[in-house]
C-alpha positions in Angstrom: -23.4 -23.2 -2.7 -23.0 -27.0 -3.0 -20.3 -28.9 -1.2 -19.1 -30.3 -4.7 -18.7 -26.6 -6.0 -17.6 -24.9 -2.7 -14.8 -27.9 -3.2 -13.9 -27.1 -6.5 -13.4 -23.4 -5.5 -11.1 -24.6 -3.1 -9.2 -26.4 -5.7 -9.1 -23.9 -7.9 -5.6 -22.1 -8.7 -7.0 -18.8 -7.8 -7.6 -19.8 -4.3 -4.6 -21.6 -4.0 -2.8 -18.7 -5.1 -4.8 -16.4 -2.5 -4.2 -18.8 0.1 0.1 -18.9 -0.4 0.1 -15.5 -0.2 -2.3 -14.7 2.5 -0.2 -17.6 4.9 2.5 -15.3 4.2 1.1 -12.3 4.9 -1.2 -13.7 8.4 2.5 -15.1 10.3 3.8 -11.8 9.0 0.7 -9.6 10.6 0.7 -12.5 13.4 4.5 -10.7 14.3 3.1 -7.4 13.8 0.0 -7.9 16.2 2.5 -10.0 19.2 5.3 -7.2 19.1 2.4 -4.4 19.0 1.3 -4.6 22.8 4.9 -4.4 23.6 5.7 -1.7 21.0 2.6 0.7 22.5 4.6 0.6 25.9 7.9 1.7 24.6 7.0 4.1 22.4 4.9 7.5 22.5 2.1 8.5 20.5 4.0 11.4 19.1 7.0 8.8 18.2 4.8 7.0 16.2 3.5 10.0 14.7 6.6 11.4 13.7 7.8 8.2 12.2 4.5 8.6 10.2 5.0 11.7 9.1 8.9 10.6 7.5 7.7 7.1 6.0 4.3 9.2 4.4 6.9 11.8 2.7 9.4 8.4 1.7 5.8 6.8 0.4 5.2 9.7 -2.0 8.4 8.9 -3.9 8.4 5.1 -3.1 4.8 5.2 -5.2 6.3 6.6 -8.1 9.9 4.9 -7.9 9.7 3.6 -11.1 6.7 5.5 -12.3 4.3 2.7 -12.3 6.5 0.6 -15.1 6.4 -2.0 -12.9 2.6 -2.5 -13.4 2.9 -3.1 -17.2 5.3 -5.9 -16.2 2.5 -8.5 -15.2 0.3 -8.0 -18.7 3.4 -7.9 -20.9 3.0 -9.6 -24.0 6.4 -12.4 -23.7 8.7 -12.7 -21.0 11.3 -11.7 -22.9 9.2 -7.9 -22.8 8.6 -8.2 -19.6 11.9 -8.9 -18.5 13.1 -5.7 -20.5 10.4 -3.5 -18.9 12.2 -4.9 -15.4 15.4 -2.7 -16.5 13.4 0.2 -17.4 11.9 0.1 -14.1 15.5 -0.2 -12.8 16.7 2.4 -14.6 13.9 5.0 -13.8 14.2 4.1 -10.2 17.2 5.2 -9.7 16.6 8.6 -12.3 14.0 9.2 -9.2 16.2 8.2 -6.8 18.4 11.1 -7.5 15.8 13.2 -8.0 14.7 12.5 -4.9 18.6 13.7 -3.3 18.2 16.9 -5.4 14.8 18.0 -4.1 15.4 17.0 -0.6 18.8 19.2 -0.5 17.2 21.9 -2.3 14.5 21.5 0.4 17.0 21.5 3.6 19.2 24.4 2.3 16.6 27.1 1.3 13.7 25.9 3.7 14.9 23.8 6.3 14.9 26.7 8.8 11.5 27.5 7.9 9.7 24.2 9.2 9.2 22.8 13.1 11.6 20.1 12.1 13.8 18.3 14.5 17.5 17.4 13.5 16.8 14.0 13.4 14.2 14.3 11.1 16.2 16.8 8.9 19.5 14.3 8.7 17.2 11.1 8.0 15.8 13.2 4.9 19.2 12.4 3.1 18.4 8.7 3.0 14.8 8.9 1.4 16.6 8.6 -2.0 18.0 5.0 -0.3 14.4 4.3 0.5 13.0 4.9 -3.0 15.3 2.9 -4.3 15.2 0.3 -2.6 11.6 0.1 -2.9 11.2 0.6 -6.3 13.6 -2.4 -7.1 11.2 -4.7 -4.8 7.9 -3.5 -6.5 9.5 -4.1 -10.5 10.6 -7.6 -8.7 7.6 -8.2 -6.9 5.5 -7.9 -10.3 7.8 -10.0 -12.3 6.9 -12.6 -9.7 3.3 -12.1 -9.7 4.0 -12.6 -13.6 6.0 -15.6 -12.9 3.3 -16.7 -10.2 6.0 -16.9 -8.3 3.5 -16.6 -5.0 5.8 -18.5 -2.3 8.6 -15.7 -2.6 6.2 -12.9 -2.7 5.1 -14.7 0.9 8.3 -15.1 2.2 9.2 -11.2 1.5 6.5 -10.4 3.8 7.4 -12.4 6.6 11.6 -11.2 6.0 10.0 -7.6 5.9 7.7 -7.6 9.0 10.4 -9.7 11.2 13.0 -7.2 10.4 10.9 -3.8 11.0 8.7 -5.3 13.8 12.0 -7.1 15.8 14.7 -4.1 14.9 11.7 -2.1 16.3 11.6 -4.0 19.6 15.5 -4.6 20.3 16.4 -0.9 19.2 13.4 0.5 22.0 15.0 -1.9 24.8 18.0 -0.2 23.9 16.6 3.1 24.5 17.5 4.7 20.8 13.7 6.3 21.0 12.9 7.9 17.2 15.9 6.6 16.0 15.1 3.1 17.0 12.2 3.6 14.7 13.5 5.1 11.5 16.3 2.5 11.7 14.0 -0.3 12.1 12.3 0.7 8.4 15.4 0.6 7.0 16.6 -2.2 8.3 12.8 -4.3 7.0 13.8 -3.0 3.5 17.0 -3.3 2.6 16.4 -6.8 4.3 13.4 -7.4 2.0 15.4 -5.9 -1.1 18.0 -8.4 -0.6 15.7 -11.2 -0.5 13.8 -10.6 -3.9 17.2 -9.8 -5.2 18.8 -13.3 -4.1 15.3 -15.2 -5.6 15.6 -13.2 -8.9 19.2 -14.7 -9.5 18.1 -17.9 -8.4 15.2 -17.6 -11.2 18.0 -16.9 -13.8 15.6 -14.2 -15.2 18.9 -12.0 -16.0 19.8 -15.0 -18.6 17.2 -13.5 -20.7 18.6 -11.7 -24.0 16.2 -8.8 -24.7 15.2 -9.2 -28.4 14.1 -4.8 -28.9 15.1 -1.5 -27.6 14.5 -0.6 -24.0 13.2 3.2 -25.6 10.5 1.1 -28.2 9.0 -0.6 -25.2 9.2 2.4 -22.7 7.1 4.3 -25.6 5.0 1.0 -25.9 3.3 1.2 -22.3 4.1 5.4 -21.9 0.7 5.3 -20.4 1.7 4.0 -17.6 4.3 6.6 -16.2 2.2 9.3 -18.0 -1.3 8.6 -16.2 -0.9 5.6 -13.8 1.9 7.2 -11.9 -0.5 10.2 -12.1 -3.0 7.9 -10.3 -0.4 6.2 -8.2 0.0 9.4 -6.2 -3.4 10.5 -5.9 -4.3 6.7 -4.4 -1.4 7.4 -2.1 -2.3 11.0 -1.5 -5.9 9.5 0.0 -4.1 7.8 2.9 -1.2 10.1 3.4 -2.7 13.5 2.7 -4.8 13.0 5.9 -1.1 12.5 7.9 -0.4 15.9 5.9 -3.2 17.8 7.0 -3.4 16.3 10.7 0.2 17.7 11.1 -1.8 21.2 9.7 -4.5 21.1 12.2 -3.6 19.2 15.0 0.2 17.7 16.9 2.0 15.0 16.2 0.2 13.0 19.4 -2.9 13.0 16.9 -1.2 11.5 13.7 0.5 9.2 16.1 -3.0 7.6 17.7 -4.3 8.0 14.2 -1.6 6.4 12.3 -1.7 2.9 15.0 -5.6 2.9 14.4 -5.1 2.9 11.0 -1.9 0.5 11.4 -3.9 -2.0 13.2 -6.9 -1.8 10.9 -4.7 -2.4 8.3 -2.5 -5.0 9.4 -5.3 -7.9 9.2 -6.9 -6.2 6.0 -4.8 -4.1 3.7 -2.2 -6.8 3.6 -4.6 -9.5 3.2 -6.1 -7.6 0.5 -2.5 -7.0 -0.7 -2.1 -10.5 -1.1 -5.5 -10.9 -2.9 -5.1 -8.2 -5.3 -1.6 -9.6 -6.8 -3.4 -13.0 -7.4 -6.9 -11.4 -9.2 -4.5 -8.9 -11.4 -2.5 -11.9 -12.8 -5.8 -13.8 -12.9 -7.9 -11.0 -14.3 -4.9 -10.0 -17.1 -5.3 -13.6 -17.9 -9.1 -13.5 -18.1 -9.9 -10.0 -20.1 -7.6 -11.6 -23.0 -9.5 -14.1 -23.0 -13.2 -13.3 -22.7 -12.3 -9.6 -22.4 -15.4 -10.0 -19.2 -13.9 -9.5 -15.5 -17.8 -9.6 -14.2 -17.5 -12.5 -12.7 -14.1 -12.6 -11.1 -15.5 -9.3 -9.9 -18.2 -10.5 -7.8 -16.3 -13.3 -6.6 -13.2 -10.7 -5.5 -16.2 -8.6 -3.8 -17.7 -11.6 -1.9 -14.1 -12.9 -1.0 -13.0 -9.7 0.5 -16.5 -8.8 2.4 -16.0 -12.4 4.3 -12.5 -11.9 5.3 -13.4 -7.9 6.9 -16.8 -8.2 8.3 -15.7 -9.7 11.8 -12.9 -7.3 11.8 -15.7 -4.9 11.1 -18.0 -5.9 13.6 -15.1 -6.3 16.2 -14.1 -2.9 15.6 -17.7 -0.9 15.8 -18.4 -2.7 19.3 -15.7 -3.2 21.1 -13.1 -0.8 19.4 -11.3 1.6 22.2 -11.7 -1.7 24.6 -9.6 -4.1 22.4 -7.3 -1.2 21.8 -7.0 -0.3 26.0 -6.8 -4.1 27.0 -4.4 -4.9 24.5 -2.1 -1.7 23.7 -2.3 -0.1 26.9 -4.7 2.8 28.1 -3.1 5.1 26.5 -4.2 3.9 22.9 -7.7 3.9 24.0 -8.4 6.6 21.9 -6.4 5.5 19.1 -9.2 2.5 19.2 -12.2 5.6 19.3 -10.2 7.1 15.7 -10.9 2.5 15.0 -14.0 2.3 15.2 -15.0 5.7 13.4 -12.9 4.4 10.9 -13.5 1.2 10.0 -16.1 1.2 7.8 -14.5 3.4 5.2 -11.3 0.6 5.2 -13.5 -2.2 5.3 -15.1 -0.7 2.3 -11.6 -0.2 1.2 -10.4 -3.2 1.2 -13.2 -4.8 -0.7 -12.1 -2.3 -3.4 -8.6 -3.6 -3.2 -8.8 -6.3 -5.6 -11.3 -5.0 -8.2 -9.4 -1.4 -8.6 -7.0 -3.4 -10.5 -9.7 -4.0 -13.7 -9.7 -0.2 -15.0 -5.6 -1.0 -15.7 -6.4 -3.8 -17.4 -9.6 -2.7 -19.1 -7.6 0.7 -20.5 -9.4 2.9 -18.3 -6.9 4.1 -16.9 -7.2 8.0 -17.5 -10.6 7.8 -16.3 -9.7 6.0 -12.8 -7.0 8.7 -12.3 -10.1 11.8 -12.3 -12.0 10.0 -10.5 -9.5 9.0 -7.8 -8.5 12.8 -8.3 -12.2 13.3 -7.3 -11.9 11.3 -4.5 -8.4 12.9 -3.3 -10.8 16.5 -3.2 -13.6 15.0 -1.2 -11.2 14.1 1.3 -9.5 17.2 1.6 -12.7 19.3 2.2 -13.3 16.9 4.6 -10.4 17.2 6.3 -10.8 21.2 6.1 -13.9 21.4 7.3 -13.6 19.2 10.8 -10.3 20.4 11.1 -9.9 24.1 10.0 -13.8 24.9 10.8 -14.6 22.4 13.5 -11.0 22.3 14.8 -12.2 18.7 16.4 -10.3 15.2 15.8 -13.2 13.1 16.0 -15.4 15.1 14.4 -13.2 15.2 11.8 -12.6 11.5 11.1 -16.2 10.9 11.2 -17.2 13.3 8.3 -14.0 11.2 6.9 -15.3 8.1 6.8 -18.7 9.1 5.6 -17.7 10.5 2.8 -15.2 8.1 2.1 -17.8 5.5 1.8 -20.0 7.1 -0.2 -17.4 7.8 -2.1 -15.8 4.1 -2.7 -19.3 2.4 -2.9 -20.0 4.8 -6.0 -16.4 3.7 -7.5 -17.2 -0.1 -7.3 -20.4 0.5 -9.4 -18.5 2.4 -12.0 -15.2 -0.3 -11.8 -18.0 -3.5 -12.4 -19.7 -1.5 -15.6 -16.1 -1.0 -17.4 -15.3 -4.6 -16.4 -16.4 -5.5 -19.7 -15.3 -4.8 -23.2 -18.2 -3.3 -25.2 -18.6 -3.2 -29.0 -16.9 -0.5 -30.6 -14.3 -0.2 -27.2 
């Protein structure tokens, strides 16, 4: 590439867009990394596994909040629609919100007994419905902003979020509150982050806006979206949480806890990166497909992007994986940093994916995506079963995991770049 274009892609509003929310997003995995060390020395692998376990349950509902409304925000035709399809994601979230209540006292009452649940973990399954709805209002918000290119505030959120989990964390563990410390510290990062996006929307004046059609005509309008998205929602959700799930099945809670800080650090310079990526390409992608109604080429430039930013995390992770995770977390993560390095190249594969898994929404492939994610939801499963029911072996486990896994995404960006284009007759 030429140093005149290599410029010009730095100009372009794309990468400034990226670049907003990615500064947002490294000081707010920049806390998460500096409280870590600390964090591994105050807290058990089995606390951190049982804190998995509660925020994977919470993420099941958080997913579908406002059953995927929130999506069909961003490609909305006016702002006028989008801001109505804002209040039905309000409205739905808290429908689910109470749903969640009912099933969760249904749950206690009739099969409380029946589970290896500890009180604490019983009484803090009354506030999941808080949790839903708290995030479901930030991820209708969140989209109106990615709408609104509203970048900065989207930033700031994660910085507000990872300060208030990552330092409630650390002042609640000096003070010797154990589990609780760490349940209370989630809380506190949401309702914290809730508030923020809350404050900004006001101070947009977005709630100004007179709705010119019925909530019910525009709720029928994108149906698709709670019918089959929400569908998909969950089974994307299901491929990171289902393995918390089935570790609980075949092994303690010391396993999901070194599994879920592998995975945490993994993610914490990748996922959210990617996070920050994949808002900027779906507003820039919805933008594109009405346009030329071709995604090809913001498709290879997502994929190229991504690889860039993971491959050193990549390499770090295969070589010197349990060291960096003993020297820095303490020996006893060191195998937490083995689960790393058997890992990694499924997320870095992954997170390449991030972006670009966007274009089947926006192409109207939607029903399509959700099988095959459903496909990829079974392949993990098996894999789980079989190094975990027949092998009854962690490692052994994760590694037929991650194989898998990889063949398994690589297959799924071929098919996402051939329906990234609008064919005659489509």
């Amino acid at each position: 590439m030429s140093f005149y274009k290599y410029y010009n892609l730095l100009k372009s509003e794309f990468v400034k867009s990226t670049l907003t929310l990615m500064t947002g997003t490294i000081l707010a995995q920049g806390i998460s990394l500096l409280i870590f060390p600390i964090l591994s020395r105050i807290y058990s692998p089995s606390e951190f596994g049982a804190i998995t376990l509660y925020m994977s349950i919470v993420g099941a509902f958080a997913i579908i909040a406002t059953t995927r409304y929130e999506k069909a925000i961003v490609i909305a035709s006016d702002d006028l629609e989008a801001y109505s399809l804002l209040k039905i994601s309000h409205f739905v979230g808290i429908g689910i919100s109470v749903l969640n209540l009912a099933i969760v006292l249904i749950f206690v009452l009739i099969f409380g007994n029946h589970f290896n649940l500890t009180t604490i973990f019983k009484n803090w399954l009354y506030l999941m419905p808080v949790f839903t709805l708290m995030f479901g209002s930030s991820q209708a918000i969140t989209h109106l902003f990615i709408r609104d290119k509203s970048f900065k505030a989207i930033a700031m959120s994660k910085i507000i979020n990872s300060l208030g989990i990552n330092v409630s964390m650390l002042l609640l563990g000096f003070l010797g509150m154990g589990i609780i410390g760490l349940y209370l510290a989630n809380i506190i990062g949401v309702l914290l982050t809730s508030l923020y996006l809350i404050w900004v929307y006001y101070q947009k004046k977005y709630n100004t806006l007179k709705q010119n059609s019925s909530l019910i005509s525009i709720a029928k309008k994108y149906i698709d979206f709670p019918k089959t998205n929400s569908l998909q929602a969950l089974v994307e959700m299901f491929q990171m949480n289902g393995i918390v799930y089935l570790l609980g099945i075949f092994f303690n809670a010391a396993c999901i806890g070194l599994f879920s800080f592998s995975m945490k650090v993994l993610m914490a310079p990748m996922w959210l990166i990617g996070t920050s990526i994949s808002h900027v390409f779906f507003q820039k992608a919805s933008e594109e497909y009405l346009r030329t109604h071709n995604l090809r080429v913001l498709f290879k430039k997502a994929v190229i992007n991504s690889s860039l930013i993971a491959t050193p995390i990549l390499i770090a992770m295969l070589i010197f994986g349990p060291t960096i995770f003993a020297l820095v977390f303490g020996e006893e993560w060191r195998e937490a940093g083995s689960y790393a390095r058997i890992l990694a190249p499924w997320i870095f594969l992954d997170f390449v994916k991030a972006p670009v898994s966007q274009i089947p929404v926006i192409t109207g492939r939607i029903k399509s995506m959700f099988f095959i994610t459903l496909m990829g939801n079974v392949i993990l499963i098996l894999s789980m079963i079989y190094g975990g029911g027949i092998l009854k072996n962690e490692k052994s486990s994760f590694i037929i995991l991650s194989f898998t896994m990889c063949i398994y995404v690589i297959l799924l960006l071929i098919w996402i770049y051939k329906v990234s284009i609008k064919k005659d007759g489509n």
